[in-house]
Each structure stands twice: as structure tokens, then as C-alpha cells.
C-alpha positions as CSV (number, residue, x, y, z in Angstrom):
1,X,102.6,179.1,99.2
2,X,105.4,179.4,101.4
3,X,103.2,181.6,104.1
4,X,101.3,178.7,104.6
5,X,104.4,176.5,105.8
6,X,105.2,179.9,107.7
7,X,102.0,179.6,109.7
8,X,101.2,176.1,109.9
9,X,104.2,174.4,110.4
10,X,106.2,177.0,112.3
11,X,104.1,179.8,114.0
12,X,101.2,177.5,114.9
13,X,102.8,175.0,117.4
14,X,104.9,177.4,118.8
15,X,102.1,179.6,119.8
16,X,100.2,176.0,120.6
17,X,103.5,175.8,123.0
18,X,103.2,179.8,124.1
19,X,99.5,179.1,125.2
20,X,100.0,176.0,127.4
21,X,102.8,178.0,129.2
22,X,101.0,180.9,129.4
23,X,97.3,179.6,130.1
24,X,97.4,176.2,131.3
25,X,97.5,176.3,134.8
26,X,94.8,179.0,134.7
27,X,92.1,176.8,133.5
28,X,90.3,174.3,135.2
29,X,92.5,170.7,135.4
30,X,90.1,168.7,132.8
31,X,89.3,171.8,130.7
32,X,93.3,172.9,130.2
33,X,94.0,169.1,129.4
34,X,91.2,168.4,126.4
35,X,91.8,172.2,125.1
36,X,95.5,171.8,125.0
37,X,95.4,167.8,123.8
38,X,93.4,168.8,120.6
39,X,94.8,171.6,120.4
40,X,98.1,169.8,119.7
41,X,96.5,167.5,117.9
42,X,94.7,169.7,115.3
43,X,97.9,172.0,114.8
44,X,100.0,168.8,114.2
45,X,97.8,167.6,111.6
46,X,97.7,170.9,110.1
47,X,101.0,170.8,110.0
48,X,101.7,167.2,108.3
49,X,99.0,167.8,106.2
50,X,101.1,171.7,105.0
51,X,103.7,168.7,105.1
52,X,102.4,166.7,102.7
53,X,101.3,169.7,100.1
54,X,104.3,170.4,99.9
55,X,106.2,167.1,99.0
56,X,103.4,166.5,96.3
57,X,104.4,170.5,95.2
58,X,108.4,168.5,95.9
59,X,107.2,165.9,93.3
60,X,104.7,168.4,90.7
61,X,108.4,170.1,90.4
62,X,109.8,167.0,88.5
63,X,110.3,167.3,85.2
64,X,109.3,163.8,84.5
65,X,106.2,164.2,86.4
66,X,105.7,167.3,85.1
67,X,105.2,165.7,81.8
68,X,102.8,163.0,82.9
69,X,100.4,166.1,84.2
70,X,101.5,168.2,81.4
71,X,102.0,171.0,83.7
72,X,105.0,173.3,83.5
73,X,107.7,172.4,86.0
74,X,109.2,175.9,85.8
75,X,106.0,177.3,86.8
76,X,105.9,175.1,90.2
77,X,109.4,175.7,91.1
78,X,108.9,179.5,90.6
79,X,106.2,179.7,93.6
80,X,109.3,179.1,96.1
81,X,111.9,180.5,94.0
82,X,112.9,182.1,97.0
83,X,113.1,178.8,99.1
84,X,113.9,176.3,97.1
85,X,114.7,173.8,100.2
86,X,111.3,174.2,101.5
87,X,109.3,171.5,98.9
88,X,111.4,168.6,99.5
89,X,112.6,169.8,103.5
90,X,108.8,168.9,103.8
91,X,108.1,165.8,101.8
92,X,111.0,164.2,104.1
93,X,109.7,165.9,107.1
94,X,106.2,164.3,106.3
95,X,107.2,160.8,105.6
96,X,109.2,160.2,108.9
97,X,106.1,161.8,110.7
98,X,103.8,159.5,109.8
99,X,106.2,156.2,110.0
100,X,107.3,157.3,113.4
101,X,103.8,157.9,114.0
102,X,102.5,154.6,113.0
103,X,105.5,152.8,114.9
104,X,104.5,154.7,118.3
105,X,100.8,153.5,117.6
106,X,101.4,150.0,117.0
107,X,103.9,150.1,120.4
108,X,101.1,151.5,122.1
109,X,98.8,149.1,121.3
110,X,101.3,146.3,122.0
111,X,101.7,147.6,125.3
112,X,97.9,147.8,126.5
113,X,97.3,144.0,125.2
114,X,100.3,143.2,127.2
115,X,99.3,144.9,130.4
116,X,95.8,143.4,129.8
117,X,96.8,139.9,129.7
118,X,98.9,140.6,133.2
119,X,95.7,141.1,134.3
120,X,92.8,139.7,132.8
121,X,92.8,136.4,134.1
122,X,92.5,137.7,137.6
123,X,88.7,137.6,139.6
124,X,88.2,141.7,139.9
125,X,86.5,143.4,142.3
126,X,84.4,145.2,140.3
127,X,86.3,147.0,138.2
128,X,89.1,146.7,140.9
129,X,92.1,144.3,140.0
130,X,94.2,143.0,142.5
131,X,97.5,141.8,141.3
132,X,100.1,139.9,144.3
133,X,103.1,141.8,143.6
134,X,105.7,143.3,145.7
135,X,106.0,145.8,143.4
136,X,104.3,149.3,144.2
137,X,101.4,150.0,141.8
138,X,98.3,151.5,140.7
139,X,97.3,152.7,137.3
140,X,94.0,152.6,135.3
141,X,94.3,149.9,132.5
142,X,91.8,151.2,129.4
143,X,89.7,148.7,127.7
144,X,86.2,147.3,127.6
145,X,85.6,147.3,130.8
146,X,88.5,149.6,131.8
147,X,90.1,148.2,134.9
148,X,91.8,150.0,137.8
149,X,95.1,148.0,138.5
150,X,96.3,147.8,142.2
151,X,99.6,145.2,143.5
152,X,99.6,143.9,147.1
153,X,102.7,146.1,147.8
154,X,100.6,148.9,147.0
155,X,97.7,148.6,149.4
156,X,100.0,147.5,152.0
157,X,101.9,150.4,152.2
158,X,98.3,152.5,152.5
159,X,95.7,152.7,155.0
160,X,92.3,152.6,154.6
161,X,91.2,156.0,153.5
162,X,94.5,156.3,151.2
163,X,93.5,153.0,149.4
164,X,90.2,154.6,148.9
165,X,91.7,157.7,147.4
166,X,94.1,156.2,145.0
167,X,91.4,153.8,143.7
168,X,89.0,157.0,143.4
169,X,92.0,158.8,141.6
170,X,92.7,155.9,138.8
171,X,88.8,155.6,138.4
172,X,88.1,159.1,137.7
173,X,91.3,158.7,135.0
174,X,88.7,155.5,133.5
175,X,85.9,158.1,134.0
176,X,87.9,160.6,131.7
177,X,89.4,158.8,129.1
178,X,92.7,160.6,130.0
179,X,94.6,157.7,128.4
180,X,93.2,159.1,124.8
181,X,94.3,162.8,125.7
182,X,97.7,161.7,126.7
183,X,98.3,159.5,123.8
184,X,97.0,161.8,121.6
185,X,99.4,165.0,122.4
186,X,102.2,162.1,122.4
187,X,101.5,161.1,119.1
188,X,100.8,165.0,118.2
189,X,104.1,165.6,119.4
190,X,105.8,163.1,117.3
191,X,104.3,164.8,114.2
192,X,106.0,167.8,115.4
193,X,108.7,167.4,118.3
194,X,107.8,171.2,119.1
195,X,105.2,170.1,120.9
196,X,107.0,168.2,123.1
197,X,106.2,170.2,125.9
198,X,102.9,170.8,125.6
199,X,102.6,166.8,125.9
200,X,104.4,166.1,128.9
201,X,101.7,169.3,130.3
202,X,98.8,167.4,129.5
203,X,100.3,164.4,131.1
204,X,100.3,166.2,134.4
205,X,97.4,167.5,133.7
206,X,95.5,164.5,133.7
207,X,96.8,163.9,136.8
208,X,95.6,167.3,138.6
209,X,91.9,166.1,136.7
210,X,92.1,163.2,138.5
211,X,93.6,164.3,141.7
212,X,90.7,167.1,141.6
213,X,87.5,164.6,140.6
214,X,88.8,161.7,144.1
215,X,89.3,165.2,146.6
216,X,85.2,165.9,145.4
217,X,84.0,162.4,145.4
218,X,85.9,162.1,148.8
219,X,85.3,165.6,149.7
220,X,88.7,166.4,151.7
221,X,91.6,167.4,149.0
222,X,94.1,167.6,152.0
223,X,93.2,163.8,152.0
224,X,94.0,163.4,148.7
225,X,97.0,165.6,148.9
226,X,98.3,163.3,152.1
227,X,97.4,159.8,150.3
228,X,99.3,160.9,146.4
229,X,102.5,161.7,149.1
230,X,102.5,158.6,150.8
231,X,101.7,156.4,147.3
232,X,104.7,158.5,145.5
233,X,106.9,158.7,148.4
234,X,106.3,154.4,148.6
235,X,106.8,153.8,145.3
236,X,110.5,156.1,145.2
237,X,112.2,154.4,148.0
238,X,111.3,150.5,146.3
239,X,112.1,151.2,142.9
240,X,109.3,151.4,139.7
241,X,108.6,147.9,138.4
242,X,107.9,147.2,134.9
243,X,104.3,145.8,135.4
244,X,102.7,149.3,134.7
245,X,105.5,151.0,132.4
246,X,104.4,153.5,129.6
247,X,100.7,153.4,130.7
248,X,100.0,157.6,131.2
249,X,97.5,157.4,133.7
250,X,100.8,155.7,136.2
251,X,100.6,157.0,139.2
252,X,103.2,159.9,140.0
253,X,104.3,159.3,136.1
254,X,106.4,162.6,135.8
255,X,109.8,163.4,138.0
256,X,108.7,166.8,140.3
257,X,104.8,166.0,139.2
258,X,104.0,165.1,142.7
259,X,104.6,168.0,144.6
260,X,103.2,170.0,142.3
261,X,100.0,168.4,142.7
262,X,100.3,168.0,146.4
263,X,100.7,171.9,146.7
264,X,98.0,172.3,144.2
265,X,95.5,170.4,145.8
266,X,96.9,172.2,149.3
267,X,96.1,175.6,148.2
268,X,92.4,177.1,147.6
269,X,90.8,175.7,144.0
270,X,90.9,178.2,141.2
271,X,90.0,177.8,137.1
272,X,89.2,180.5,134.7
273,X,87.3,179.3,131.5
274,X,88.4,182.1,128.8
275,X,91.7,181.3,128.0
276,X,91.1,178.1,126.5
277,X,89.6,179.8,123.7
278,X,92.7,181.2,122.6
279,X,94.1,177.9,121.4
280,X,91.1,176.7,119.9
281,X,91.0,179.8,118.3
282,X,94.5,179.4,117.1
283,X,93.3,175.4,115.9
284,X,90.4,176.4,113.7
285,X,92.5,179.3,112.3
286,X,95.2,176.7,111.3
287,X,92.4,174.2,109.7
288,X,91.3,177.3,108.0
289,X,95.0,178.3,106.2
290,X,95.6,174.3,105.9
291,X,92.4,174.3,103.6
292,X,93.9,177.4,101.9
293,X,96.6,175.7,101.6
294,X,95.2,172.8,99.5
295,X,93.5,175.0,97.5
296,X,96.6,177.0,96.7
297,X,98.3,173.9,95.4
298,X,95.3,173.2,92.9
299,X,95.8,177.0,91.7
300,X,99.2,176.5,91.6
301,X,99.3,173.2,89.4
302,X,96.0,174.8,87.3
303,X,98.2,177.7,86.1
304,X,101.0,175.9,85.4
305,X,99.2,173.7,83.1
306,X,97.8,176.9,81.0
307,X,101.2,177.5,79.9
């Protein structure tokens, strides 16, 4: 059985990792952000699910649960003779994922209600909230109805036409759900810190989605780049405030993420398709050996019980 830890827990997010490097910034913004957000997602819970297979194999090797199956325990510690760390490596492995899972869920959730009662008992503007704060902000607040978040210091450091475009860039991260994708590849990264990386790209990505769907609502993306500047630049010299802290779709939420998407939006707009199939390739090939892998444990336990 060990191949399938091999694969799934080891190769998989590493090549997960390889692809987002490789590929990311080849796709289109949106597309590279859902491929590589599920991506993480499916080869983390292949991975904690190899996880758990294994700690059940960690507690099939028991002699005193051994008994209570009447299965040989010999038999089960035989199949990873060769590793013998690799059962119970995985059954602790799989138990701090999922509590350190479950904690950054529950934070998560904490959070949203908390920025949601900041807000909710403010008149919006449509779905526009105003908040009189000195404090320079804007961020898209998920919910039902999903609310686009502005301070006072904000729109007073903005004209016009870059009030307009940060607005249209938080709406278009409401239109897109990118607070899911982001949450997702954090909580996908939790399962399995290697994809760590591949995270923090989606994070940015998100952005570049959103920076991309203002430019062609607007139809300038110089103006877009020019308005993201002045917002980030604003926000530096006075200092973050805590009134939008941990939501992913902040703006500028990643130190040396603005200037990349300033120069991206400055030069000629580019995105291939074809490369994203690669890593959803290598996420239905890991479902694939997971389910071997199950099966594999049921063969395992079946023989051991014939002798």
C-alpha cells in the first residue's frame, strides 16, 4: 500500500505546487484561480483521506484489535514491513489535519459574522456600504446579499473614476465568489502545508480576476491599473486598520501583489486554456489511486482474516 502514500500524499501536491509555478500565470486570471483552488483542494483530500487509510491500517495492526476483527495482525504489519513508520506517521498526520482544519473554519466563520455586524446596521447604497472611518478600506464582505465595504478615508483619498473602479473591482470579487476559492486552497493548504504556495497564488489570483472583470466593465485597464496604485499606495503610507483583517478579497492583500498587478494590467492581455488540464488531470488521477487505495485496505484486512 505504501505506493499509494507515495503518490497521494507526496508526489501529488508537489506536482499540484510544480503546476501553479509552471502554468499559472499562463492561464486566464479566473480560469488559473478555480483550476488551481480545486485542484488543491481535491489533492488535499486525497491526501487526508491516504491519511486516514492508513491510521485505520495504524489501528488493524493492533494486536488487540486484531482480535476483535479476527484478522491476523502479522499479516497487516507485513504490507509495510519495509516502512514501518509510515501507518501511525499518518494516523497522527490525519488527526491534526482535520482539527487544525476545523479550528481555521470555525475562525473563519467567526470572522465574517464579526465583519458583518460592523456593517449591517448601516443604510447601503445598494449593495454599496459606507462605513465613516479614517481608516483606508475596501473589501467585498460575502453573505446573503454580499456587500462591498468602503470607509470615508477611502473615497476621500480617490477621485471619481478611481472610486468607480475599486467599487467595480470588490463587486466583480461578490460576482465570483473568490472568497470560497481563497478559503478553500487555505484550508487545502492546512491539510497539507505543501500547498502553501499554491494558496497564497490563488489569493493573487483573485485579485488579477478581479482587477481584469472592473478594466472590461470600465473598459480602460490603464485606469484600473492607475486607481489599484493610488488605493494601495493610500492605504501603505496610513497604516492597515483591523476593520477588514483576514477577509481575502482586501484590497492589495499580499506584500509585492500590487505591482504585479499594475504591470499586468499595463501590458497587452494574454491566457492560454490548455494548461489547466494538466492539474485537473493530475486531481482525477489522485481520486482515482485514493479509491485504489480504499480498496487495497479491504484486500488487505480480507486476506489477513483467511489466515
Amino acid at each position: 500500500m505504501f505506493d499509494h502514500f507515495a503518490w497521494s500524499v507526496l508526489a501529488t501536491p508537489v506536482l499540484v505546487l510544480l503546476g501553479a509555478w509552471l502554468f499559472a500565470d499562463r492561464l486566464r486570471p479566473d480560469l488559473a484561480a478555480r483550476v488551481f483552488a480545486w485542484s488543491a483542494v481535491v489533492a488535499a483530500c486525497a491526501s487526508t483521506v491516504n491519511l486516514v487509510v492508513f491510521g485505520l491500517k495504524a489501528l488493524a495492526e493492533l494486536p488487540a484489535v486484531a482480535a476483535l476483527g479476527d484478522w491476523s495482525a502479522a499479516v497487516v504489519v507485513a504490507d509495510t514491513a519495509h516502512v514501518p513508520w509510515v501507518s501511525w506517521v499518518s494516523a497522527v498526520w490525519a488527526c491534526a489535519a482535520v482539527l487544525v482544519v476545523a479550528v481555521r473554519w470555525t475562525r473563519r466563520r467567526r470572522l465574517v459574522r464579526a465583519a458583518r455586524a460592523e456593517v449591517d446596521w448601516l443604510e447601503p447604497d445598494g449593495d454599496v456600504v459606507t462605513v465613516d472611518d479614517e481608516r483606508i478600506e475596501a473589501f467585498a464582505l460575502p453573505g446573503r446579499p454580499g456587500r462591498v465595504v468602503v470607509t470615508t478615508g477611502m473615497l476621500d483619498v480617490l477621485d471619481a473614476d478611481q472610486r468607480a473602479t475599486v467599487i467595480a473591482h470588490e463587486r466583480a470579487h461578490l460576482a465570483g465568489e473568490h472568497h470560497r476559492l481563497v478559503w478553500l486552497s487555505r484550508h487545502a493548504a492546512t491539510a497539507h502545508p505543501v500547498l502553501w504556495p499554491v494558496a497564497r497564488k490563488v489569493a493573487f489570483l483573485v485579485e488579477r480576476a478581479a482587477d481584469e472583470a472592473a478594466a472590461r466593465e470600465l473598459g480602460d485597464r490603464r485606469r484600473v491599473a492607475r486607481a489599484i496604485g493610488v488605493a494601495a499606495l493610500a492605504a501603505t503610507r496610513s497604516g492597515r486598520g483591523a476593520l477588514g483583517r483576514g477577509l481575502p478579497a482586501a484590497l492589495g492583500s499580499a506584500p509585492g501583489a500590487v505591482p504585479r498587478r499594475v504591470s499586468a494590467l499595463m501590458a497587452p492581455i494574454g491566457g492560454l486554456r490548455w494548461p489547466g488540464l494538466i492539474p485537473v488531470a493530475l486531481a482525477v488521477g489522485t481520486v482515482v489511486w485514493t479509491g485504489e487505495c480504499v480498496y487495497d485496505l479491504h484486500e488487505l484486512l480480507s486476506l489477513a482474516s483467511a489466515r
